[in-house]
C-alpha positions as CSV (number, residue, x, y, z in Angstrom):
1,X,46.3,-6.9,90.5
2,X,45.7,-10.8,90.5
3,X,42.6,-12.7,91.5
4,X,44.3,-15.3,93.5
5,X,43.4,-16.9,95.7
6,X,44.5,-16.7,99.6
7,X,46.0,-19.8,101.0
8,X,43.2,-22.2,102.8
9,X,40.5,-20.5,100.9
10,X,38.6,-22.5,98.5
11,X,38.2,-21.2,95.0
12,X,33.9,-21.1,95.1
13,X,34.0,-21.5,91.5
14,X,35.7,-24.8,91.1
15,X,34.0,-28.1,92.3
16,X,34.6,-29.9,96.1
17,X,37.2,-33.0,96.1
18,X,35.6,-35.6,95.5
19,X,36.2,-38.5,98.9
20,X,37.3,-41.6,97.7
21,X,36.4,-44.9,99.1
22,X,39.0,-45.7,101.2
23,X,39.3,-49.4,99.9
24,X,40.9,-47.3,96.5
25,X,44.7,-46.7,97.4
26,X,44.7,-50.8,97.9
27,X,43.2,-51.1,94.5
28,X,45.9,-48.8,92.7
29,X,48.7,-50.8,94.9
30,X,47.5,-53.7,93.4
31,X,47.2,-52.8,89.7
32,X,50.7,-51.3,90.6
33,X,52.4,-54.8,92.3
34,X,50.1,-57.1,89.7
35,X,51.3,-55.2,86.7
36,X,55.2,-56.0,88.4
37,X,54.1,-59.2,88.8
38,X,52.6,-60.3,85.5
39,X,56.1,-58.7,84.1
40,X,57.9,-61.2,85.9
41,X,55.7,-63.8,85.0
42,X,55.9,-63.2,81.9
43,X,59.9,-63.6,81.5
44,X,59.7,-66.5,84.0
45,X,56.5,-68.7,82.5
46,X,57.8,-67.9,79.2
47,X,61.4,-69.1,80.1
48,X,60.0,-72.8,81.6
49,X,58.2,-72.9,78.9
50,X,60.7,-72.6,76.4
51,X,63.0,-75.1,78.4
52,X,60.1,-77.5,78.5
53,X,58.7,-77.7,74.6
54,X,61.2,-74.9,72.9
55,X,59.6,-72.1,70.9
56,X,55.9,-73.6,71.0
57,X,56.0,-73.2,75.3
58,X,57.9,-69.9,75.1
59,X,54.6,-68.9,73.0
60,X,52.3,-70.9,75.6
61,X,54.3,-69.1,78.5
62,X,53.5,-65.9,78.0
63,X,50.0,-66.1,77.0
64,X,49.2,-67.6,80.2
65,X,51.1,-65.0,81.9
66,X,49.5,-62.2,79.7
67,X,45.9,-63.6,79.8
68,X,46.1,-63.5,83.9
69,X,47.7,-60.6,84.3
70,X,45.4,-58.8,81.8
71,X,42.2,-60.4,82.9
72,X,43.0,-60.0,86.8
73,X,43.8,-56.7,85.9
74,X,40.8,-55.4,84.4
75,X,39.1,-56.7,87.8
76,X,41.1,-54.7,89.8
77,X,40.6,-51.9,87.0
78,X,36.9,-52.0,86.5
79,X,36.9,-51.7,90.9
80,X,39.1,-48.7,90.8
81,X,36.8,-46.9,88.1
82,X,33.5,-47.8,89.3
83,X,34.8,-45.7,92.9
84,X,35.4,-42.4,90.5
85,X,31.4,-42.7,90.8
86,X,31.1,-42.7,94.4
87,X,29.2,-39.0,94.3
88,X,26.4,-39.9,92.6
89,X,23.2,-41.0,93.8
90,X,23.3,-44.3,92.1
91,X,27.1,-45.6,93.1
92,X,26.0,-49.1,94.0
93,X,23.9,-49.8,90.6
94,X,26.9,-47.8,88.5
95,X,29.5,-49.7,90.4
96,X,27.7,-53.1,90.4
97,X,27.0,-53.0,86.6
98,X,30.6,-51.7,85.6
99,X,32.5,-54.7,87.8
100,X,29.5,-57.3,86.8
101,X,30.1,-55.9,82.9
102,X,33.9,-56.6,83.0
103,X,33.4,-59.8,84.6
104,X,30.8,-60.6,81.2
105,X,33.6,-58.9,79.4
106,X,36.3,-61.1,80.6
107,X,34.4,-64.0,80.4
108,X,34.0,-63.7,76.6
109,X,36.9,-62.5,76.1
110,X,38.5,-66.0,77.4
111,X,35.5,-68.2,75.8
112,X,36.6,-66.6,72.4
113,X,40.7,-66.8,72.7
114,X,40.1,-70.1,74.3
115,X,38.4,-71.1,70.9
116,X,40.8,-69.5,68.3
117,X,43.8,-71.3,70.5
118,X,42.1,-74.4,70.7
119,X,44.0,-76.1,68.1
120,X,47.1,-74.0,67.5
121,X,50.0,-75.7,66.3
122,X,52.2,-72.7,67.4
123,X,52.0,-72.8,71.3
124,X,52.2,-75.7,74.0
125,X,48.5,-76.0,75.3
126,X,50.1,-77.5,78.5
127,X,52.6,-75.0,79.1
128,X,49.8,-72.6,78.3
129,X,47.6,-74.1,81.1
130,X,49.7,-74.5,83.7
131,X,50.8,-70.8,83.2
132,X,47.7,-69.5,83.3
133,X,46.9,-71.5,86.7
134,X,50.0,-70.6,88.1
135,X,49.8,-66.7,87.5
136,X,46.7,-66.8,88.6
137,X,47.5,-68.5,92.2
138,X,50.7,-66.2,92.1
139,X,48.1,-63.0,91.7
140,X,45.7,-63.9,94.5
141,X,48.6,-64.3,97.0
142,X,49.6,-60.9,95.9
143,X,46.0,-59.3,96.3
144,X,45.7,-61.6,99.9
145,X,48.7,-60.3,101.4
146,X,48.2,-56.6,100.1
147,X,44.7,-56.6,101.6
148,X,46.3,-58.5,104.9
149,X,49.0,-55.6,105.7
150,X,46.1,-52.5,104.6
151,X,44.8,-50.0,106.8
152,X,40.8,-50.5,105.9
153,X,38.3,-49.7,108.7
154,X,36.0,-52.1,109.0
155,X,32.9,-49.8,109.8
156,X,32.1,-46.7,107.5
157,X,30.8,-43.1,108.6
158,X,27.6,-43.4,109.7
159,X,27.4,-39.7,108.5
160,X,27.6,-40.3,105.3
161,X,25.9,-42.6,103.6
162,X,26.8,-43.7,100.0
């Protein structure tokens, strides 16, 4: 005899679904379409760069690409982690302090490669520059237009409250 369950009854022993926010499926779509993206960026930043300043803007390329792609990224990241925390009772502080804390993250992150690329004779600060600037722009027309064609009600349950 097996100890399965019927169909439609819930096992009492395992824990209750927990009910995402429903901003999260835009989140993943755009850690899905912005890690596309930065992969195209990085073959086509890295290829103007290389036709602009050879080997040094191929390098500059694609560390402007990367550093977008990664930093914008972990944004998107840190968002879609904090919601795993929805249940608790202290979702706003947990989800404020993990976005806020990748934000600091990122922002010493940048201050530090910023430093160590300062003077590097091996990559095209231009090339690295205008790169970065353009992924960036490239990114937030990506995350405008998936958040223009989502489904996201603009009011929440009053039922539940978070």
């Amino acid at each position: 005899m097996t100890d399965a369950v019927p169909p439609g009854d819930a096992d009492p022993a395992s824990p209750a679904p927990i009910e995402m926010p429903s901003s999260q499926p835009i989140f993943m779509k755009a850690l899905r379409v912005g890690g596309l993206a930065t992969l195209a960026l990085l073959v086509i930043c890295g290829g103007i760069g290389w036709m602009i300043s050879g080997d040094r803007g191929l390098v500059g390329g694609i560390l402007g690409a990367a550093f977008a792609g990664i930093f914008l990224g972990l944004t998107i990241a840190s968002i879609a982690i904090a919601n795993r925390m929805v249940a608790s009772g202290s979702y706003v502080v947990i989800f404020f302090a993990v976005v806020v804390g990748g934000w600091l993250l990122k922002f010493i992150a940048f201050f530090i490669a910023a430093r160590m690329l300062r003077d590097a004779p091996w990559l095209d600060p231009k090339v690295l520059f205008f790169s970065l600037v353009g992924s960036v722009l490239i990114s937030l027309v990506i995350d405008v237009f998936l958040v223009q064609k989502s489904r996201l009600p603009y009011i929440s349950d009053p039922s539940k409250s978070v």
